[in-house]
N, C-alpha and C positions, 0 to 999 in steps of 0.2 A: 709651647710645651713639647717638650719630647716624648720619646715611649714609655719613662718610667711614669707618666700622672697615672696608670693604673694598675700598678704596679702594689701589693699588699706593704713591704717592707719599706718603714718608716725610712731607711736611709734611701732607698729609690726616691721616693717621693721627694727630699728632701731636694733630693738633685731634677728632680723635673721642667723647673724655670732657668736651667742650663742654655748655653748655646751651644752646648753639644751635643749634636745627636746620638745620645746615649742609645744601648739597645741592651736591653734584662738577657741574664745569660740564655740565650737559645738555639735552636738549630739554626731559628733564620738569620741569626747574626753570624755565623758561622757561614753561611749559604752566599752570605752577601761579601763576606772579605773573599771568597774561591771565585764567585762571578765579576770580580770588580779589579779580582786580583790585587789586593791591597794586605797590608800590614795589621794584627788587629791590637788595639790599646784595651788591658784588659786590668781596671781599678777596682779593688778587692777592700772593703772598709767597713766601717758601721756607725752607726750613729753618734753613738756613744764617745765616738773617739776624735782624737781635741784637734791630732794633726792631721785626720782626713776632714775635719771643716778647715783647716787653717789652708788645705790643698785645694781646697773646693775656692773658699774664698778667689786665693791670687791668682789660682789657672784657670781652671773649669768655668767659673763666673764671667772671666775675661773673651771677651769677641773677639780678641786677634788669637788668644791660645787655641779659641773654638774654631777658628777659620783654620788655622792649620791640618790640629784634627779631624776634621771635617773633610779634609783635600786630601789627607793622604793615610789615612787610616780609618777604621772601623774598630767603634767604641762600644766596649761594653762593661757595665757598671755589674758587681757582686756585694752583695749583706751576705759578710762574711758567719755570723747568725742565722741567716736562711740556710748558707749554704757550705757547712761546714767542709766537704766534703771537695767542693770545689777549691776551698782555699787552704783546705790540707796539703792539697799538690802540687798545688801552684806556689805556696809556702816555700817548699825545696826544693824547686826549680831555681826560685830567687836565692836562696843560702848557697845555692851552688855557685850560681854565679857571684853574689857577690858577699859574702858570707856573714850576710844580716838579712833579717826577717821582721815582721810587723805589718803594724798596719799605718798608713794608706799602705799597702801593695801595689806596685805598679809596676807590670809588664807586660813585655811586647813579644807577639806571640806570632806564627805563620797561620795563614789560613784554616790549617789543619788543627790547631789550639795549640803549638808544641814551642816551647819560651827557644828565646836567642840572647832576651836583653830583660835587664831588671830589676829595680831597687824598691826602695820606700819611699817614703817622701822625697821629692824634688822641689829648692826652693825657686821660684820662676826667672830668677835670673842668676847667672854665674855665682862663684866665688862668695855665695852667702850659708854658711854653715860648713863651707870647707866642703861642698856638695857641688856637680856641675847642675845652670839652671835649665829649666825644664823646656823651654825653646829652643836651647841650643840643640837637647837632646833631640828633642820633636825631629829637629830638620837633618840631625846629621843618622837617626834610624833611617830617616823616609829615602835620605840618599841613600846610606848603604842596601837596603832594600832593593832599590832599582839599580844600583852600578855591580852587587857584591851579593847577590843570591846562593850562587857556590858556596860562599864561606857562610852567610846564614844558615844554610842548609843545615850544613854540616855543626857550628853549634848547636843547631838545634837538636839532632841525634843525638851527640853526646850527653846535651842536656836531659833526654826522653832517657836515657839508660841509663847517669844517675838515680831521676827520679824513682822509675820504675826498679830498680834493686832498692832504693831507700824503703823504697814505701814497705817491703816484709822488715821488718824488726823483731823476728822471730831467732832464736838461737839454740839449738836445743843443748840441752846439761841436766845433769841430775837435779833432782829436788832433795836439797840435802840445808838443814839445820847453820850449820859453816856459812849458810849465804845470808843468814839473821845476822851474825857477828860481824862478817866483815862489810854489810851495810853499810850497818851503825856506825861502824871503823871510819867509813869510806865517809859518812856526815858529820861525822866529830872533826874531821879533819876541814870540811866547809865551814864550820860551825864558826862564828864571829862573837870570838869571847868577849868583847868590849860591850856590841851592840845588842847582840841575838840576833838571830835568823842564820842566813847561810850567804857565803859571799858575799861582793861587794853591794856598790851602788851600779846598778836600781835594788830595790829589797822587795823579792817576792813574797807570800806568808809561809807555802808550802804545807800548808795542812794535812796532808797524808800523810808526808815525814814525821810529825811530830805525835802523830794518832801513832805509827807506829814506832816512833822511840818511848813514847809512853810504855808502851805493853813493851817492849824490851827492859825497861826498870823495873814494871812490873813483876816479870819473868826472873830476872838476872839479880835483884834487888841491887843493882849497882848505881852509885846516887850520879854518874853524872848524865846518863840520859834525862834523868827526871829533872836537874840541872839546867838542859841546852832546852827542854818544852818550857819549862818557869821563866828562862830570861825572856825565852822570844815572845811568850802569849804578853808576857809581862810588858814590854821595850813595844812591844805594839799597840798593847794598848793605853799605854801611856802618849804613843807616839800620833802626830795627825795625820798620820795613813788611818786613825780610826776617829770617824765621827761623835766627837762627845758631846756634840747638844742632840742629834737627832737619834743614833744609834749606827751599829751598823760599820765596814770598812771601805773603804777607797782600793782601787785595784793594785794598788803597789806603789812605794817610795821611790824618788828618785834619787832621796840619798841614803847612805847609811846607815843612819839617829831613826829612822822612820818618822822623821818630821816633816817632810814636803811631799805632799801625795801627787799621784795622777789622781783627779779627784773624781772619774766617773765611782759607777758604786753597780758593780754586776751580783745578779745573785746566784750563781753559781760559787762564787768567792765565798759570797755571805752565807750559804748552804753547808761549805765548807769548813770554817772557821767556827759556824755555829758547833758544830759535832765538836772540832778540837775546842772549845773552849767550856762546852759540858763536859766533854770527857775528860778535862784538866779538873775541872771542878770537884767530880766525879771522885776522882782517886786522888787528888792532892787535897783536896776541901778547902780553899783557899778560896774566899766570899768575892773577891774583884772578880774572879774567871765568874762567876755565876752573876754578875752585875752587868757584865760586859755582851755573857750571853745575852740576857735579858733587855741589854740595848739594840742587840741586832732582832730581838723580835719583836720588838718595838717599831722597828723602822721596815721589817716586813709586812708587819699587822696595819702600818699608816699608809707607808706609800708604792709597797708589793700588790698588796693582795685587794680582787676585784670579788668580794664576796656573792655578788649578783651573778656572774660569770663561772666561780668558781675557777679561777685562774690568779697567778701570780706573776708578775711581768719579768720583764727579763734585766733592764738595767735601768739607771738614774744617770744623765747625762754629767757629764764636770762643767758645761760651761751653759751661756745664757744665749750669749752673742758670742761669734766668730771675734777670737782675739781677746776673750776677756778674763780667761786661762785660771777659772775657780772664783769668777768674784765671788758667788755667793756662798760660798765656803768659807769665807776668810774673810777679816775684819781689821780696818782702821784703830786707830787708838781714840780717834775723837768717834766714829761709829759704836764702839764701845760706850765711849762716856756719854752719847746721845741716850743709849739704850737701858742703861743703867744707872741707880744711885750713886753719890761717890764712894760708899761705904762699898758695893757690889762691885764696882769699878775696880777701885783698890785691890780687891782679893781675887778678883777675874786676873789682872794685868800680873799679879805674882806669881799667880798659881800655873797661868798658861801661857806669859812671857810674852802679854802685848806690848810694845811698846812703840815710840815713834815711826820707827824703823821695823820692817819686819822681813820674813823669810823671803817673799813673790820679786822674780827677776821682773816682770813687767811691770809693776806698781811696787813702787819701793816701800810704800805704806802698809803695803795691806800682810796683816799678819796669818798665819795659820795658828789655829788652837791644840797646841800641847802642850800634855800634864808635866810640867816644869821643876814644880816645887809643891812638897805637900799643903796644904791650910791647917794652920791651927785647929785643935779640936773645937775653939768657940766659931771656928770660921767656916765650918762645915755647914751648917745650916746656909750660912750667907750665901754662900758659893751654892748650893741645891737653888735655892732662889733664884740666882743672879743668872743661872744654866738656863731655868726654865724660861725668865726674860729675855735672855739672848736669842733663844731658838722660838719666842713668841715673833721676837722683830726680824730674826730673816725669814721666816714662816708670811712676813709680809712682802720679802723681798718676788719678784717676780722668779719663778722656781724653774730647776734645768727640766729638760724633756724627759718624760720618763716611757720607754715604752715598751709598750701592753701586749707584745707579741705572745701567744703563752709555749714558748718553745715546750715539746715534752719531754726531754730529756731534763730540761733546766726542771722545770715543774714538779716530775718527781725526786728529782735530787733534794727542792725545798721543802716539797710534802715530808720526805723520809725523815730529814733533818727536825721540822717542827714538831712531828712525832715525839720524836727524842726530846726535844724541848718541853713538850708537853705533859711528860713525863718527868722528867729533872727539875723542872721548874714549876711542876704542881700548875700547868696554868691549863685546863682546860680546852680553852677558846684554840690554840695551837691544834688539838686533835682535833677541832671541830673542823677548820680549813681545810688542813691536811687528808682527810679522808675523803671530805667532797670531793674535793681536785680530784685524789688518785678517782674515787669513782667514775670523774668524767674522763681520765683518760682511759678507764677500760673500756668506755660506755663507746668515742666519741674517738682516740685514735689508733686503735686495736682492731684486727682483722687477723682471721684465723691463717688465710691464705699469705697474707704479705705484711704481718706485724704492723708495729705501731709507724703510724702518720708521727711526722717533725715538728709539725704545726698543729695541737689543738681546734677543731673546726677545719683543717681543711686534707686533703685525703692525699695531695702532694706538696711536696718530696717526703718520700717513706726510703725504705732500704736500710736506714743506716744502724747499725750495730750498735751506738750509744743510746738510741732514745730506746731502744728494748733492751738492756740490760740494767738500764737507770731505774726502769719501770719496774723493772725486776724486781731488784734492789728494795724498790718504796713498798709493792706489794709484799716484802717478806718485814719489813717494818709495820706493818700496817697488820699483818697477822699476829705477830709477837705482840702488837699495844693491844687489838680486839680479840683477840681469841678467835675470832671470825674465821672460819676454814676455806671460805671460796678465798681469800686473799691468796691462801698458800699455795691453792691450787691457778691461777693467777697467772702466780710467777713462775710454776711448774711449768703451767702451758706458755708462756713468753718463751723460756729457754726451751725447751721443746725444738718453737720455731728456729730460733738461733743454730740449734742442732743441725737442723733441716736446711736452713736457708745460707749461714754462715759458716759453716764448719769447715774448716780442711782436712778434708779427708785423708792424704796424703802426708802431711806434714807436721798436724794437727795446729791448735789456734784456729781464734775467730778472726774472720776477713770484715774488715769494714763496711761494707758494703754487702749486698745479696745480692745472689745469683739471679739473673743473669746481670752483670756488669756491662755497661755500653753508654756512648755518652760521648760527646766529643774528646780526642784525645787522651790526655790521663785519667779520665772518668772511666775510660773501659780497662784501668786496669785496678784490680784490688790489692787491697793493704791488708800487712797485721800488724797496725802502731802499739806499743806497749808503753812508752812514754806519757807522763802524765803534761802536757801541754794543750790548752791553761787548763783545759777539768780535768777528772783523773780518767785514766787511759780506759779504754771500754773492754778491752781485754782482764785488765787486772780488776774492772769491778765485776765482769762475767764469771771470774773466777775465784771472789767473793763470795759470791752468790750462792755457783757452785757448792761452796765447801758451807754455807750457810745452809743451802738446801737436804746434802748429806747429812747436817749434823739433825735437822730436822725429822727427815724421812728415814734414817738409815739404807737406802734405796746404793746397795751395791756399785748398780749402773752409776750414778751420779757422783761417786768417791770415783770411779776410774777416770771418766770424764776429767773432773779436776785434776788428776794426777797426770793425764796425759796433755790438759791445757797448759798447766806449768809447767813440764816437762819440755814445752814446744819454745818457752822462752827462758828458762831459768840460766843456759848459757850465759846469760848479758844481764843477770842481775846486778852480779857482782857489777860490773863498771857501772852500769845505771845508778844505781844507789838513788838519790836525792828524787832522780827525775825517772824512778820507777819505784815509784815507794809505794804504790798502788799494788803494784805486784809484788811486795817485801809483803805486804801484808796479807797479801793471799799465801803466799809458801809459810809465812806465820802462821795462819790456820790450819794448814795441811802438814805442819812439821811438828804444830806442840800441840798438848790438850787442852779440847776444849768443854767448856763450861754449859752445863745446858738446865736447869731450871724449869720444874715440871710446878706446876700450881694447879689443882682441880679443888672446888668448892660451887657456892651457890655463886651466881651468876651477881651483881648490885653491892651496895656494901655489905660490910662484912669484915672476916677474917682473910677470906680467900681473896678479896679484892684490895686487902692493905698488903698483903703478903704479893700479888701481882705488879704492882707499884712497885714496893723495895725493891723487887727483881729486876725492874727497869730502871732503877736508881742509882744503882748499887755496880761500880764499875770492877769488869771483868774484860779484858782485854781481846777473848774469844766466848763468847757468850752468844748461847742462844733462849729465849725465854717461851715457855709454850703454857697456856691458858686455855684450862678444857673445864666444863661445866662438870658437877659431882652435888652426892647430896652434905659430904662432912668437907670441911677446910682442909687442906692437906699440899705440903711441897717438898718435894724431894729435889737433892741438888747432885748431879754426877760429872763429876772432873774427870776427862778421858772416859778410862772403862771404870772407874769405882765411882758407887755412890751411897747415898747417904741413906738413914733412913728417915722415912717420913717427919715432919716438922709440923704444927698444928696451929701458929699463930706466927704473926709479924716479929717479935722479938727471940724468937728460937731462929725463924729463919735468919733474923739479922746475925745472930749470935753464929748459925752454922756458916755465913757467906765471909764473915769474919776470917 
């Protein structure tokens, strides 16, 4: 065993029966590449992910790939989950050089942590994938190392000063209206009129784009925003990038049709997708968007959520065993018919197109489930049936890893999201989860002096800028569903710290990281990412928040804040568009009016508590909902500066939100 057996992150562990002497990112592995003077090998991955077991498997496993690295280098192993922050930088390090990113990550760094060399995956020997193999690599870094130090050197500066300009993403420009429109512009022109989504193959879901072209049809009444959100929820969820026996989506398509997934299943995706697929429901009323939701909380409420715990895990693995690339996703045609009637058979194989042959390059057989062809209206029953038998028999199948890390960023992003679920979907049980959790992360990763801990239960790695504005985020959710006033104050006091801890004083924008910064290499230096890569940028939801909290409190101070946060990046919206639609939708809040929803009455049911509901049902694009106890029923609704007058039951209110 090496250093990772005690190791918390399930991807360390995973590697612990390695023959390489791995070392958890730390000072002493740092310590030990300067006194040995060696080269350091620095693999960046996670559980979850197919090509860093496929990496593990051919190299890592192997005694001669280990005897190498072992001779001439100093290993250390990153859960790019643990450590977001590490593999932020080390990210565009790798793009620079070689102008692709992912994970495995793997690079090779100087003593000091500062990259020279660096790709993804490497298949272990030559000429397989059109990739050089990973021994050759091994021996000709460890030469250049010892004959070619000068010219390392020196890539490696150049590399440091890259990173270090990429890492601000800050551009300052007005906040001006003009950057809604030429967004949109800028997405319709991504937009993939056959399929839906945006570009080609691979097909991300993008869920912020499509929450905010929503509210641009809203806004604009022009039909084809609301057009590009209908194909894509639409193409997707018809497509096997989404789980239709269990619930729930897969992290992205590899082709265009959204029929062949990466099949892990992350719940930040699924947190994601849930909001855009109530908020399609929401404003378009279209029963599949609300059937679809109600499958991802299905598949959170089974295999997320640890109610004894009060935590929600982080992801569902794609595979079983190394190399078996989604069997348990996907189905044979004689598996099918093992598991089913012929009558169920039949209408399964037309509807979601099993047949002898199926989509998987490794197993020619084995098919992926998607919605093909519609069934008959007498076939609809069959097929309800035939669904629930399928997902009984792979329910037997032995199941991928799923694990239970309860990161707090992810955690309140799920909490916020089931809120809204819980609301939209009439289903209770959702609030009931969602509030525990947030409880336990105020309880359990919050501190007044150095904000919220990363991990649930444990008090390091804290600092980062996402897990407190997430948190933010869920507590002003959590206020809007309970009326509950510490919630709002909560998230007052989070961004507070943010203020305090993150703020650029100078420049304005929140830095990733808190002061003081330090850390090996690119750790001591701070970022202002605005980009939504994979969750949404932590910038663009702090400034969410912001404009949520303003609309709230009417608190002056926190309207300038906002105005000077987007002002620190609105330079780079315009080109960002797709992959800053986090922050489209904050200068959305801060450029039109917003909607705010006052309800006071008796506290249980009632009038006031059906009138509290519709408000959270009832899609409005900027919207805030506030719940205060009274002795009579009463809601007032004010868009911008006018509002309404008082309303006294649920059907008046429906009739004014109309």
């Amino acid at each position: 065993m090496n250093r990772l057996a005690a190791e918390p992150s399930a991807y360390l562990q995973s590697a612990a029966h390695q023959p390489v002497h791995w070392h958890p990112w730390s000072d002493a592995a740092f310590a030990r590449a300067r006194a040995e003077r060696k080269p350091i090998l620095l693999d960046i991955g996670a559980v979850w992910c197919h090509w860093c077991h496929v990496m593990d498997g051919e190299s890592y496993d192997d005694p001669a790939v280990a005897e190498l690295l072992n001779r001439d280098f100093v290993c250390i192993k990153v859960d790019r989950d643990e450590r977001p922050d590490v593999d932020a930088r080390y990210q565009r390090a790798v793009q620079a050089l070689s102008g692709q990113g992912g994970w495995p990550l793997t690079a090779f760094l100087t003593p000091e942590g500062e990259v020279f060399f660096g790709g993804t995956y490497f298949p272990p020997d030559n000429n397989r994938y059109g990739r050089p193999g990973f021994r050759s690599v091994l021996l000709e870094i460890a030469r250049a190392y010892r004959e070619d130090k000068d010219r390392i050197a020196a890539n490696a500066r150049a590399i440091r000063e890259h990173v270090v300009a990429s890492l601000n993403e800050s551009k300052p420009g007005p906040v001006d209206p003009a950057l809604l429109t030429d967004g949109a512009d800028l997405m319709a022109r991504l937009f993939d009129v056959r399929y839906g989504g945006f570009g080609n193959a691979p097909k991300f879901p993008h869920p912020a784009a499509l929450e905010f072209l929503l509210a641009r049809w809203h806004d604009t009444h022009a039909g084809w925003p609301r057009d590009m959100v209908a194909k894509t929820l639409t193409a997707m969820a018809r497509g096997g990038v989404r789980d239709h026996l269990g619930g729930g989506f897969h992290r992205y398509a590899v082709d265009e049709r959204w029929i062949v997934p990466h099949f892990e299943k992350m719940s930040y995706d699924n947190s994601e997708l849930l909001r855009a697929y109530l908020a399609a429901y929401q404003a378009l009323g279209d029963p599949a968007f609300r059937d679809v939701a109600s499958g991802i909380v299905n598949w959170v409420l089974e295999i997320l959520t640890d109610r004894t715990a009060a935590a929600f895990a982080t992801s569902q693995d794609a595979d079983v065993t190394p190399g078996d690339d989604g069997d348990y996703w996907t189905w044979t045609l004689d598996e099918v018919n093992a598991a089913l009637t012929p009558p169920h058979a039949a209408v399964v194989a037309r509807v979601f197109d099993v047949q002898a042959g199926g989509e998987m390059h490794h197993n020619a057989a084995k098919n992926v489930l998607w919605w093909s062809a519609d069934p008959a209206d007498d076939e609809r029953p069959i097929l309800r049936d035939a669904m629930r038998m399928l997902k009984a028999a792979r329910d037997r199948r032995p199941a991928p890893f799923v694990d239970r890390t309860p990161y707090v960023s992810w955690n309140a992003m799920m909490a916020g999201a089931m809120l809204h679920a819980g609301a939209v979907l009439d289903r209770p049980e959702c609030n009931e989860i969602a509030l525990k959790i947030l409880e336990r992360i105020w309880k359990e990763a919050w501190d007044a002096g150095s904000g919220m801990s990363h991990v649930l239960g444990r008090s390091e790695p804290r600092r980062m800028l996402e897990d407190n504005v997430q948190s933010a985020a869920a507590f002003l959710d959590a206020f809007e569903a309970t009326g509950a006033a510490e919630w709002l104050e909560r998230s007052t006091a989070v961004m507070a710290h943010c203020d305090r801890a993150h703020w650029d004083s100078s420049g304005g924008g929140y830095f990733d990281l808190a002061e003081p910064a330090g850390g090996a290499a690119y750790l001591a230096e701070r970022g202002k990412p605005v980009q939504d890569a994979p969750t949404p940028s932590a910038n663009g939801v702090a400034a969410l928040v912001l404009a949520r909290l303003a609309a709230h409190t009417d608190r002056p101070d926190l309207r300038d804040r906002l105005d000077r946060q987007l002002a620190a990046f609105a330079g780079g919206a315009r080109e960002l568009s797709l992959y800053g639609a986090t922050l489209l939708r904050a200068i959305d809040w801060a450029t039109q009016p917003v909607t705010r929803i006052d309800i006071s009455g008796p506290l249980g049911e009632g009038p006031a508590c059906a009138m509290h509901l519709l408000a959270l049902q009832t899609y409005r694009p900027r919207k805030v909902v506030v719940r205060t106890p009274g002795t009579a029923p009463a809601a007032t609704v004010c868009v911008g500066t006018t509002c309404s007058l008082p309303v006294h039951g649920p059907e008046q209110l429906a009739e004014l939100l109309a």
